[in-house]
N, C-alpha and C positions, 0 to 999 in steps of 0.2 A: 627353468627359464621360460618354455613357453606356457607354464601357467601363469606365471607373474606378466607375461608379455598380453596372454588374452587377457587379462584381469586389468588390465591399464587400458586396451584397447574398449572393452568392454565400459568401464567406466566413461571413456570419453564419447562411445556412441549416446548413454545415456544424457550427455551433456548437449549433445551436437542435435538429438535428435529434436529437442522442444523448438530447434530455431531454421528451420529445413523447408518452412512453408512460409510463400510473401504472405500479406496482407489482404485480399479483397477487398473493394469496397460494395459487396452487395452484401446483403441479408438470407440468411437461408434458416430452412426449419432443420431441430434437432430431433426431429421424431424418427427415427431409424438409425443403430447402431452400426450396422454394417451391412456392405453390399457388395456383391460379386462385382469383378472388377476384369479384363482381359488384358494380359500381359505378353510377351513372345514365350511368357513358359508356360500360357494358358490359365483360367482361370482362379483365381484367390481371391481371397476375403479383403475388403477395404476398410478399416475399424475408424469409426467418426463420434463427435460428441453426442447425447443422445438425453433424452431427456420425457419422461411420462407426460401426456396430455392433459390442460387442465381439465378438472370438471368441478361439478358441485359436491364438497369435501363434508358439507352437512350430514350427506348418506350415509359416511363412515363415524361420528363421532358420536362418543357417550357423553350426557349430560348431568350435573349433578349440581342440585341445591343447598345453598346454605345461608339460613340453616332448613333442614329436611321436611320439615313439616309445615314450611311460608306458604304451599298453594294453598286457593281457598276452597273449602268446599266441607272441612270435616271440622265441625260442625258446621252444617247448610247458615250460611248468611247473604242478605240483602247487598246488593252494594247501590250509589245514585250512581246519575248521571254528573258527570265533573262542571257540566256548563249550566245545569239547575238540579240542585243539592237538593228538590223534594218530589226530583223523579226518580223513584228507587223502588222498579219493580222489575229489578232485575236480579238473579237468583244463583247463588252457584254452589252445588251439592255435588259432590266428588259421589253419590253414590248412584247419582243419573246420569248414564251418561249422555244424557242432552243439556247436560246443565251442568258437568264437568268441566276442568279447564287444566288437563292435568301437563304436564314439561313440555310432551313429543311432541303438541300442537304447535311449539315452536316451528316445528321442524316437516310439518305437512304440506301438502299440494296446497299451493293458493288459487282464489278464483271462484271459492263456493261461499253461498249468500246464504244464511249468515255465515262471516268469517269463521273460522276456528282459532282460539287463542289460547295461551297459558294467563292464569290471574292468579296473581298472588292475595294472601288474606289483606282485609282494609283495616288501616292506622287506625284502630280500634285504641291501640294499648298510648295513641297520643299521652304526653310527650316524648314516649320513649324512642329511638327513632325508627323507622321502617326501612329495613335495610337485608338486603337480599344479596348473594355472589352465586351467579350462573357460570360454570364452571364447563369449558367445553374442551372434552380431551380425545386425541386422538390416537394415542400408545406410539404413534409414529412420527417423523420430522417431517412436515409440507412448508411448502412456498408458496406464498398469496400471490396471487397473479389478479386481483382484481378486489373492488371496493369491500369492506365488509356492511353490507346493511344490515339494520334492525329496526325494525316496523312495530311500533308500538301500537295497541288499539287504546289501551288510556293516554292520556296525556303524555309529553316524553316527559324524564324525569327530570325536576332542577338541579341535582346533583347525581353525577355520573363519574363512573373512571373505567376506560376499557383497560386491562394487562394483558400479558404474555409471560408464557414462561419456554424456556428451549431446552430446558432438562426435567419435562413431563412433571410438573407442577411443584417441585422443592422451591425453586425459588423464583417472584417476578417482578416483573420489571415495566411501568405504567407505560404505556402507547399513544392515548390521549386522556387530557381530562373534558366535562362536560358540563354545563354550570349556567342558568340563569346570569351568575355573579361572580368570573372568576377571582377576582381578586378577593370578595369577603367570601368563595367556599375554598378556595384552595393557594390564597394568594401567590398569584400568576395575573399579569397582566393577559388579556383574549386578543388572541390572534385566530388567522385562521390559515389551510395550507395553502393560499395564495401570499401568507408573506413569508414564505420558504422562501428559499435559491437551492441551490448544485449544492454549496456549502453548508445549507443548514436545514438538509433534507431529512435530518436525522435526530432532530431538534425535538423535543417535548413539548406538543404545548397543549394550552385551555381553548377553549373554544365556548363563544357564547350563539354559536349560530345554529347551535339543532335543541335547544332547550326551552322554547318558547312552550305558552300553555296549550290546551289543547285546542286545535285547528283541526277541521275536518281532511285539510287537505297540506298537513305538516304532522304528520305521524312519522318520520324516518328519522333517522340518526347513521353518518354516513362515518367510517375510516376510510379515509382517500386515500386508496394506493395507487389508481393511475394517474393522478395529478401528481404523485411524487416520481413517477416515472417516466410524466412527462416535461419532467427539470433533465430527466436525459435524450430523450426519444423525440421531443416537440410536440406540441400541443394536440398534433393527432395522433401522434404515437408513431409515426413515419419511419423514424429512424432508429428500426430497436438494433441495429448493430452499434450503436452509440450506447446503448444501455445496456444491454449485455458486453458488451467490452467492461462496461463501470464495475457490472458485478461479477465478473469475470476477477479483477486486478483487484476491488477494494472489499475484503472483508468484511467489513463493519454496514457495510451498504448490503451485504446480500445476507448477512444473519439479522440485517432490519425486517425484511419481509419473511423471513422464519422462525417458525412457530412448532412448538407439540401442543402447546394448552393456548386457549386465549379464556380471560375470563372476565364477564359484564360485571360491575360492582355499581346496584341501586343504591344511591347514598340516599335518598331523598323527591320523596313521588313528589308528581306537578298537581302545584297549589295554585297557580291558576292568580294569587293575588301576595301581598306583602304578609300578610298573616293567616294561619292557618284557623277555618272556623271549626273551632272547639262543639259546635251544636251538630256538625254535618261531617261525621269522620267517616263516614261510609263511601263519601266521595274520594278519598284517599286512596291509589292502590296502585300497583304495576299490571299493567297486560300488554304482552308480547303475541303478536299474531307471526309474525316470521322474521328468522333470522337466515341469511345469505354469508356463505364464506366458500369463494371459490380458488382450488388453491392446485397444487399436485404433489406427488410424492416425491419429498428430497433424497435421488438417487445417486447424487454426486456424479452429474450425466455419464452415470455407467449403465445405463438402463432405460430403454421406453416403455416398460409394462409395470404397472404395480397391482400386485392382485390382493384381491380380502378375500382371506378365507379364515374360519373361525374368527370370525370377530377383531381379526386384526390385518393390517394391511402391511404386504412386503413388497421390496425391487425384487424383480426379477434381473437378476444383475449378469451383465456382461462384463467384455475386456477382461476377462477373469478374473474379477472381486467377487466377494461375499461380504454378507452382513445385511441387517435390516436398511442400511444406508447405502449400499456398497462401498464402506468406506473400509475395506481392508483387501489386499492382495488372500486370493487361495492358496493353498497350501501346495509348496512346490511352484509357486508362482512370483516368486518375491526377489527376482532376479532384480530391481530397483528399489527404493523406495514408492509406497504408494503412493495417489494423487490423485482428486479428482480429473476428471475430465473437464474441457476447457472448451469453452465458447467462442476463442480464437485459435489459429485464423478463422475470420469469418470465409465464406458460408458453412463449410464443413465443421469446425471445431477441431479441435484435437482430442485424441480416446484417451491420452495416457494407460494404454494397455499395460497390466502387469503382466511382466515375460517370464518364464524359467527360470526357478532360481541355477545357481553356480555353485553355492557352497558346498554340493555336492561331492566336486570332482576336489576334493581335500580329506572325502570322509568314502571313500568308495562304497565300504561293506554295507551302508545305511542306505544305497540307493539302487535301484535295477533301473535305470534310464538312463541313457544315452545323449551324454551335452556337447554341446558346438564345442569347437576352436575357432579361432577369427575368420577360418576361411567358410563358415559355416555360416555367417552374419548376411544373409540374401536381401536386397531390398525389393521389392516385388513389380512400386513405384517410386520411382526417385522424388512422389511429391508424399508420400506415406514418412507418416511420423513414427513411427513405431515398425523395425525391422521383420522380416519375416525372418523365421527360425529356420534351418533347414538343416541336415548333418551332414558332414560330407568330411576326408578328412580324419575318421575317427578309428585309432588303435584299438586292437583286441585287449589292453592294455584298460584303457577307458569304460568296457562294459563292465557293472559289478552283476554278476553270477546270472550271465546271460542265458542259460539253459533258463532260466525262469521268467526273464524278463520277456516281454515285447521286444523283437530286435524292431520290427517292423510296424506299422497302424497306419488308418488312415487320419489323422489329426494331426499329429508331427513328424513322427520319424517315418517320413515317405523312402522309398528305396529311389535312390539317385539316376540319373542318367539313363531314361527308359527302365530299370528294371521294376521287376514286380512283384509284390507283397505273399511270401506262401503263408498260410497259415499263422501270421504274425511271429514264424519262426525264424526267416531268413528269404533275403531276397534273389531271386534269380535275376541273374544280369545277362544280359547282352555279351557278342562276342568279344568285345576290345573291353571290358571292364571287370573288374573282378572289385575284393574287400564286403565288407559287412555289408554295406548298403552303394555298393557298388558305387561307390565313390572312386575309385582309383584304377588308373587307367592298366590295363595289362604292363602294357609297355615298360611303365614305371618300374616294375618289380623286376624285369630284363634289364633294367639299364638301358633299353633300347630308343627310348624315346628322343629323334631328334629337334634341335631347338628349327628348325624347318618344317617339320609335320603335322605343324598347326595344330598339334595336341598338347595339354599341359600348359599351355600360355590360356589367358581367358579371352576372349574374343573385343574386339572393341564394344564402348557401351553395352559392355555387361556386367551384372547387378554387382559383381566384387569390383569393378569399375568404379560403381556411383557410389557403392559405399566406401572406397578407398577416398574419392575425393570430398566425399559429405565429412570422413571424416580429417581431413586434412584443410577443412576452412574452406572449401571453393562454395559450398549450398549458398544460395541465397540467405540472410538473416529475415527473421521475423521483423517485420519495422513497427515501432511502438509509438 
């Protein structure tokens, strides 16, 4: 009876707890998962949404061509000038390297005279077409948080298609197209991301405004992700509690800005005129001097660290997940179902911490730990989403093979009511308490306890108090 009884009560904390926190209306950062907090019981952990810093995500990624052998340089050939096709005393030999142009250059410091660039081989093989797919992978899920550019030193190209892929390069899915001529290279009518809305942020389209020929001062080609961000946040981006609420509730809007691969597909170098001259194919070519993608690690804000190490980048995951994403509860931890972390209520978020499992205490002999009953459900802060663990309450009955286990630790099973942790073997209690973790009042065991002696009743506004009423519907509701 009272397992079925914790196991319903249980269940309904996890229902009650998502809605236990108003609304703010400020803005706050997600950079720190948790923080001391001071209570009338002293000290505890405060768990919040949490989220890695963006930075430049170029540092981390590998780059691969296709097809492998497009750069130029093996065999040494001439390339012109694209704005006079008989100035071509320029040179690129993969075997000099001052005259090499090989991928990484994408990906180097800017700011040195002359530039450094990648170039691929020149439409030598006209008419066959000249077509290249730069492939940038990062073994990991990130979130763009900002424009992606690419800086071309030739001409940008008349035909362009940037993709994405969200399951590390099996399958993708186009992001923009880019086109002198959308309608004769990809028919689509050309728009651009000012004729979005809220509604159709998520829209595909062509674009004829970064494909023009070569200009000394229109070398870029722009994916706009804060002009799509700011359909939710305003035009300065003011109001990102308006935006992260968006991708907070709607799916499809926050797997838009996430990515494992993105990949550049050169359909077609800048000719500069309506036909291509057949005498001068040297002026033909792609050259990339830098590419920008600034993003951070999707940790499923269970997490503000992401580290690389061997060549690959991980969350450092809190709320007690695992996994390269933190998208799973730890083991012994799966007392709910998992979930990210949530970006409301604004300013804090919500951790969605995964708690202790239960299924436990049905299977004794597989476990040496020691689970609550309802009276054991502490709330630390009556504005905390996620309950503190404590034991208190617990039968000799409920240990499985406590000579072995931890009665005691300092992470969860703290010894109750002043006492104190020996050896993680047993707690020493105080004079009026006695039980495993000195839960239980001497008294109790006499019979002697009366309903006058202010022991055995919980005191007003205390924490089995706020949890009794959070859960019987008195908490404020989350307002949506």
């Amino acid at each position: 009876m009272y397992l079925s009884r914790f196991l319903s009560i249980h269940a309904l904390w996890v229902t009650v707890s998502s809605v236990m926190q108003p609304y703010p209306l400020v803005w706050g950062h997600y950079d720190v998962c948790k923080t001391q907090i001071y209570t009338e019981e002293g000290k505890v952990w405060d768990y919040m949404a949490c989220q890695p810093e963006s930075t430049d995500m170029t540092k981390y990624l590998k780059v691969k061509l296709d097809p492998p052998d497009i750069t130029c340089g093996d065999p040494p050939e001439t390339f012109c000038a694209m704005g006079n096709p008989y100035m071509c005393n320029n040179e690129c030999d993969a075997s000099t390297p001052e005259l090499a142009h090989p991928p990484e250059l994408m990906f180097d410091f800017e700011g040195r005279h002359p530039s450094t660039f990648w170039q691929s081989a020149t439409w030598k093989e006209y008419p066959k077409p000249l077509q290249v797919n730069i492939t940038l992978s990062w073994s990991k899920t990130i979130e763009l948080t900002d424009n992606i550019v690419i800086t071309f030193e030739s001409g940008r190209p008349d035909q362009m298609i940037l993709e994405k892929s969200l399951d590390y390069g099996r399958t993708w899915q186009p992001y923009q197209y880019y086109a002198t001529d959308c309608l004769d290279a990809f028919h689509m009518d050309p728009k651009s991301v000012k004729d979005l809305s809220q509604h159709t942020v998520l829209e595909i389209i062509c674009t004829e405004e970064y494909s023009t020929g070569y200009m000394t001062n229109s070398k870029i080609i722009h994916f706009e992700i804060k002009d799509r961000f700011a359909f939710f946040a305003g035009p300065w981006l003011r109001n990102m509690a308006s935006l992260y609420g968006q991708l907070d509730t709607t799916k499809k809007l926050r797997d838009f800005f996430t990515v494992t691969d993105l990949r550049i597909r050169l359909l077609r170098p800048a000719v500069g005129e309506i036909f291509v001259d057949e005498l001068h194919l040297a002026r033909y070519f792609y050259a990339i001097s830098d590419i920008k993608v600034h993003g951070r690690c999707k940790c499923n804000l269970h997490a503000t660290v992401c580290v690389y190490d061997n060549s690959k980048l991980t969350c450092e995951c809190e709320h007690n997940t695992t996994g390269p994403d933190c998208g799973k509860c730890k083991k012994n931890y799966q007392g709910r179902p998992w979930s990210p972390g949530s970006y409301l209520p604004i300013p804090k978020g919500t951790a969605n911490t995964c708690i202790p499992s239960i299924s436990s205490i049905g299977n004794l002999p597989k476990f040496n730990r020691i689970w609550p009953n309802i009276s054991s459900l502490e709330v630390s802060n009556p504005k905390q989403v996620a309950p503190k663990l404590a034991l208190s309450t617990v039968s000799s009955v409920q240990v499985a093979n406590h000579k072995r286990a931890n009665v005691c630790d300092n992470e969860l099973l703290h010894c109750q009511n002043g006492g104190t942790c020996h050896n993680n073997v047993r707690c020493l209690c105080p004079a009026a308490y006695t039980g495993i973790l000195c839960e239980k009042l001497r008294c109790e065991e006499a019979g002697s306890c009366g309903s006058d002696s202010g022991q055995g009743a919980p005191p007003p506004g205390s924490p089995a108090l706020l949890l009794l009423a959070a859960l019987l519907g008195t908490a404020s509701p989350l307002l949506f």
